[in-house]
C-alpha positions, 0 to 999 in steps of 0.5 A, spaced: 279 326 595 278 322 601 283 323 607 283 317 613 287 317 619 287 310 620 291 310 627 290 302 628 297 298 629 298 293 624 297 286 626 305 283 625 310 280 628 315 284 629 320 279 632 320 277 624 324 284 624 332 286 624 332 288 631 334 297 631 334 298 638 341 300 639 346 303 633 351 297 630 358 299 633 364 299 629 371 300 629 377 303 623 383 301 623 389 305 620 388 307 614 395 302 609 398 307 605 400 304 598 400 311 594 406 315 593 404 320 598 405 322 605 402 319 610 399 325 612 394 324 607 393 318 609 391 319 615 388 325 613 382 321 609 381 316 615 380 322 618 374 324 613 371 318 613 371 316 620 367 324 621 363 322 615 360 316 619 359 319 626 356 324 622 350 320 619 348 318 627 347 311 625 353 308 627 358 308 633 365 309 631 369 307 637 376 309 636 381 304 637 384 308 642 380 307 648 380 299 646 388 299 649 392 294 647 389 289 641 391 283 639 397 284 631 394 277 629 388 278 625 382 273 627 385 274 634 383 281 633 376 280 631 374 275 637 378 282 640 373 287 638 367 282 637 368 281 645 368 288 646 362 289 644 362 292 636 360 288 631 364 291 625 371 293 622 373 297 617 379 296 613 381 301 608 387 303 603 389 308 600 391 306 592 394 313 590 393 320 589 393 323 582 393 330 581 395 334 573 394 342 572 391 346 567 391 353 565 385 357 564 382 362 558 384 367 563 392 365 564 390 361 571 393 355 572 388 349 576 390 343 579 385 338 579 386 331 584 383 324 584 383 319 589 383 312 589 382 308 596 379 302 598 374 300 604 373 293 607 367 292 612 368 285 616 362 283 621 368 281 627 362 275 629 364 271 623 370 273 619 366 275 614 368 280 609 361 283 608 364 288 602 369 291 599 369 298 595 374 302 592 371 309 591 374 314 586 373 322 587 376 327 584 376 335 586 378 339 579 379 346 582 385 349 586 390 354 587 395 348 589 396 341 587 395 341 595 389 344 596 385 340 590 388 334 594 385 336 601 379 338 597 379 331 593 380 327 601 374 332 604 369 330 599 370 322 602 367 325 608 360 325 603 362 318 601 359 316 607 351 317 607 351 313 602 356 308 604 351 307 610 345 307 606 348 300 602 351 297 608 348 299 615 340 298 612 335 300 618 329 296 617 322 297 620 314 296 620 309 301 617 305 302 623 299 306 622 297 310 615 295 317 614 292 319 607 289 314 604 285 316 598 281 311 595 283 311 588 290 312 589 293 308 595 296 311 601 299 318 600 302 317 608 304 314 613 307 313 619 314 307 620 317 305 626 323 308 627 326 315 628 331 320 631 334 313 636 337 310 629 339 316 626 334 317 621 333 324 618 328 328 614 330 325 606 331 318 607 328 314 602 325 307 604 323 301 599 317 298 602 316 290 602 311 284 602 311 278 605 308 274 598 308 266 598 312 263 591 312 256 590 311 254 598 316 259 600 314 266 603 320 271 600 319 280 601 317 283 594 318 291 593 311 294 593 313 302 593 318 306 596 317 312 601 320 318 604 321 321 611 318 329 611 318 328 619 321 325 624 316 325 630 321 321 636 326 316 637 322 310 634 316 315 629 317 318 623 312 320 618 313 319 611 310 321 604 309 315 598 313 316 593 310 310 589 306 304 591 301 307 595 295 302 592 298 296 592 301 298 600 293 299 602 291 293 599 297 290 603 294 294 610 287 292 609 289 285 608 293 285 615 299 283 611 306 285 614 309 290 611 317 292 612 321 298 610 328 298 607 333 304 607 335 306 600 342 310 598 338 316 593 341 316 587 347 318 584 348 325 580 351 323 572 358 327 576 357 323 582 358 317 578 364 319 575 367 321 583 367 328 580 365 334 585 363 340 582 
């Protein structure tokens, strides 16, 4: 194995990028309550999900109470906030709250709870409703029908890596290689973000290509890579998880590479929203 330290930048347009100085703002407004539960549990869920986006540090989750008094009527409240400076608002619903009990083979009686809740993500800039999701989890034990139920709403909180992953991408460059190996590709590299956006050591990248088709140039997915340091606020290296031939090809020809965040993938049970 041939093992190069190619610290040469690539020659790219970086102005062709999404801009990640800074950390998207956003707001969550109060959670409606359409399930037969208390309110208590509905305010107890926007609780878990504010903590469970702050505590990705990718966002700034602005509370609605240091805004003062906001505008009742929906798009006056969008120019609000979009006036304020914050870019996203975040609706979200709880649908209902199921919970049933079953006996062990010790005699023991376990409560398992599900959840169903909504989540609406605006850009307060347009109006436009960039997604809406409705998430089901589960927790399937418990001493009472209250602990699976505060078990169940806690697990919303984990929700949220992945909710960011898929709707809150940071998009970057592929600065510099690594290891490259002659037969194989690039093994490392390093891409141009860091602590300033929130990224982590575990964060999956996809990496793209501009390519031309038909007279147009459109990004094609050419491998994926994986942060394993966090070097500063604007460098992270990363192993390659595959595409690595086709990433030197791409570099020696001096053609723009981008690298995308990824959700990793669900476990079968996580699919399910069950939380063993």
């Amino acid at each position: 194995m041939k093992k190069l330290f190619t610290m040469a930048v690539m020659l790219v347009m970086t102005t062709a990028m999404m801009a990640q100085d800074e950390k998207p703002n956003v707001v969550v407004a109060g959670f409606q309550n359409k399930s037969n539960s208390s309110l208590v549990a509905c305010n107890n869920l926007r609780q878990e999900i504010v903590s469970g986006l702050i505590a990705t540090d990718r966002l700034t989750v602005v509370e609605t109470s240091t805004l003062g008094e906001m505008p009742k009527a929906k798009n006056e409240l969008l120019i609000f906030l979009n006036g304020m400076g914050i870019q996203f608002y975040i609706e979200g619903t709880l649908n209902s709250i199921d919970t049933k009990s079953s006996k062990s083979n010790t005699g023991k009686t376990n409560y398992e709870a599900t959840i169903n809740y909504t989540l609406t993500l605006i850009e307060t800039e347009t109006g436009v409703t960039k997604s809406s999701e409705t998430f089901k989890d589960s927790y399937n034990v418990g001493d009472t029908s209250d602990e699976a139920i505060l078990k169940a709403i806690e697990y919303a909180k984990k929700r949220m890596k992945r909710y960011v992953d898929n709707h809150f991408k940071v998009e970057a460059i592929i600065k510099a290689l690594d290891e490259v190996d002659e037969k194989k590709g690039v093994k490392t590299c390093y891409i141009s973000v860091g602590s300033d956006t929130g990224i982590s050591k575990g964060q999956i990248f996809e990496v793209f290509s501009k390519v031309e088709i038909a007279g147009e140039k459109i990004n094609k997915k050419i491998g994926e890579v994986r942060v394993e340091e966090v070097l500063s606020g604007t460098l992270s290296k990363c192993s390659v998880k595959n595409g690595g031939l086709d990433m030197k090809r791409n570099f020696d020809a001096q053609i723009q590479m981008t690298v995308m965040t990824r959700a990793k993938k669900l476990k079968p049970w996580e699919k399910l929203g069950v939380n063993l």
